[in-house]
C-alpha positions in Angstrom: 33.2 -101.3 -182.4 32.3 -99.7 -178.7 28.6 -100.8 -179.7 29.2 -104.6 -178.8 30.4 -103.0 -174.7 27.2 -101.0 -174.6 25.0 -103.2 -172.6 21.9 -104.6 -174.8 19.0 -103.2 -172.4 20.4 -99.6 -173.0 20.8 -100.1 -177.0 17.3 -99.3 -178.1 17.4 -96.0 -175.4 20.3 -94.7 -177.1 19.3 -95.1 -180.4 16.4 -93.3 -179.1 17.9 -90.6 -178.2 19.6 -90.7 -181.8 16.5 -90.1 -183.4 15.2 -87.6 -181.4 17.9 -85.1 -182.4 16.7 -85.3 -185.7 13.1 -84.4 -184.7 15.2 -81.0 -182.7 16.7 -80.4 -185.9 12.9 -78.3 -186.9 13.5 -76.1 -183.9 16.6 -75.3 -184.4 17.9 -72.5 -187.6 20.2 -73.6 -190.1 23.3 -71.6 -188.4 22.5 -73.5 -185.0 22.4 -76.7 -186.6 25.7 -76.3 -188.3 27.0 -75.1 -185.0 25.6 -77.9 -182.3 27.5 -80.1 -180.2 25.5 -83.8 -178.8 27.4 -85.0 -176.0 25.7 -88.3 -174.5 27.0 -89.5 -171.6 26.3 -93.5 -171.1 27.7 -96.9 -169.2 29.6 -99.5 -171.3 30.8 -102.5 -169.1 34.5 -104.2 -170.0 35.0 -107.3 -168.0 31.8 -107.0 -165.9 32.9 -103.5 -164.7 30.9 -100.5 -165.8 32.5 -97.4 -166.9 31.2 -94.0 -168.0 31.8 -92.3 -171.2 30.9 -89.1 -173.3 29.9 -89.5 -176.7 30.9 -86.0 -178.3 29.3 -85.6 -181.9 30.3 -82.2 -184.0 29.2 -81.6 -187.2 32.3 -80.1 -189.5 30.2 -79.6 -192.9 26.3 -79.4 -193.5 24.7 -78.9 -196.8 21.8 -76.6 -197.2 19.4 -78.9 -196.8 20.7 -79.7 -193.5 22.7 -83.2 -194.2 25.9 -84.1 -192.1 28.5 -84.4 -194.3 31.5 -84.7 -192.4 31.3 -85.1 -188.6 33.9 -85.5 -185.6 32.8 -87.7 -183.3 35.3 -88.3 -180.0 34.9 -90.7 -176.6 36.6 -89.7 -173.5 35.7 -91.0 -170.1 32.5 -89.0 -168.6 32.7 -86.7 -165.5 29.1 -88.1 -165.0 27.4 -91.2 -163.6 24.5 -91.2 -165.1 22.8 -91.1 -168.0 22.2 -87.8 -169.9 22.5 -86.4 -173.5 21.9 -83.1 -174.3 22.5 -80.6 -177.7 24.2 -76.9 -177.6 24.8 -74.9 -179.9 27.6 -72.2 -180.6 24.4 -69.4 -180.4 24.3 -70.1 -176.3 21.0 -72.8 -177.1 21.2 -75.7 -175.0 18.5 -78.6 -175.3 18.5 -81.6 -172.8 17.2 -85.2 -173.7 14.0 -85.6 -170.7 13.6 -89.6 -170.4 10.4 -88.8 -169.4 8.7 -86.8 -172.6 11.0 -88.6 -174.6 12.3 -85.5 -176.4 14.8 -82.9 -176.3 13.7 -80.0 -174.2 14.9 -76.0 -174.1 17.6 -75.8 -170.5 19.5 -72.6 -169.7 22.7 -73.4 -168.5 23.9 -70.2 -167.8 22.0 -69.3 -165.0 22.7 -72.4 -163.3 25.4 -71.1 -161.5 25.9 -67.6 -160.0 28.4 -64.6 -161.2 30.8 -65.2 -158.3 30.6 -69.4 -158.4 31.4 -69.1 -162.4 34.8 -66.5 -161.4 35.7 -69.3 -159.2 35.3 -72.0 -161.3 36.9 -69.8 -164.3 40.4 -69.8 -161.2 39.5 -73.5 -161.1 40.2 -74.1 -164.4 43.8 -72.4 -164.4 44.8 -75.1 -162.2 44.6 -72.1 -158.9 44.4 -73.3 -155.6 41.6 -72.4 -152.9 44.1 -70.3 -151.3 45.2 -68.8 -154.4 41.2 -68.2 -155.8 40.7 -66.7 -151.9 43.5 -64.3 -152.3 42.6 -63.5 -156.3 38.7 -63.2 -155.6 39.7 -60.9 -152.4 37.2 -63.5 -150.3 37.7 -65.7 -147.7 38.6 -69.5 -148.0 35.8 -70.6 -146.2 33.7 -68.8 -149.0 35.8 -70.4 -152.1 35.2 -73.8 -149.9 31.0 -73.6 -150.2 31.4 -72.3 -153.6 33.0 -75.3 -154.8 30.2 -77.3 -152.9 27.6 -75.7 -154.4 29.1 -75.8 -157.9 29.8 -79.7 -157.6 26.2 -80.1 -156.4 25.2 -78.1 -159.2 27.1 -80.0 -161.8 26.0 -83.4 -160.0 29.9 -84.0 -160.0 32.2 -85.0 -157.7 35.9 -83.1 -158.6 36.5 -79.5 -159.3 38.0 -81.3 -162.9 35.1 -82.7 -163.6 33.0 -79.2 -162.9 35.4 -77.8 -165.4 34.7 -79.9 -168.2 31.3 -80.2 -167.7 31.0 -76.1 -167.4 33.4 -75.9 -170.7 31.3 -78.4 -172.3 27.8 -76.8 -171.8 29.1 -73.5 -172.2 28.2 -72.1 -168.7 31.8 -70.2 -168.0 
């Protein structure tokens, strides 16, 4: 039923997109397959306002011959503003949808941010203050401060949350 708030010049995109995870199905082994997550994050509008979401897809039973049998599929509001789908898988594979080629294409997310920006982000997510992360990480606040900068630049977020979901989701911490 969310179909009919998706507006019609993005329809034929996102089915797209669809379609191309099946073509990344061939690169990908059985085990990752069985074990991927597609999260697509696109606009719907309700009432003329336009609102993000994240379309979360994860298959729960694949045959051998690689057929969905049962999925879970959840939408929650998205921690982006922009259009972006990508694939992972639980083997640390991550593939990301490029508009341009049209395709899924091979991304490390784990070496998107640095060993110290991940620790904070890690204090993030238990809900610790800067202070708190300063004191814990034994650096100053000022420190913790351009972390988080450069971690919400990174993420192309705007709140520490959102960094946190979007780190959880792509498996970077």
């Amino acid at each position: 039923p969310y179909w009919s708030y998706i507006p019609e010049e993005l329809l034929e995109y996102l089915l797209h997109i669809k379609r191309s995870i099946l073509h990344l199905r061939h690169e990908m082994s059985l085990e990752e397959y069985k074990t991927h997550v597609c999260i697509t994050d696109y606009p719907i509008m309700i009432d003329r306002r336009e609102f993000y979401i994240s379309q979360k897809f994860t298959p729960l039973v694949v045959d051998s011959k690689s057929i969905i049998r049962l999925g879970l599929f959840t939408i929650t509001p998205s921690a982006r503003k922009h259009i972006e789908s990508s694939v992972i898988t639980d083997l640390g594979k991550c593939y990301l949808y490029n508009p341009g080629t049209r395709i899924y294409e091979s991304v490390n997310y784990t070496t998107l941010l640095t060993d110290t920006e991940k620790r904070i982000l890690k204090s993030a997510e238990i809900r610790m203050t800067n202070e708190e992360i300063a004191d814990y990480q034994n650096v100053s606040l000022s420190a913790v401060k351009a972390n988080i900068t450069r971690i919400l630049k990174k993420l192309s977020v705007k709140k520490v949350h959102e960094a946190v979901t979007i780190a959880n989701n792509y498996r970077i911490i």
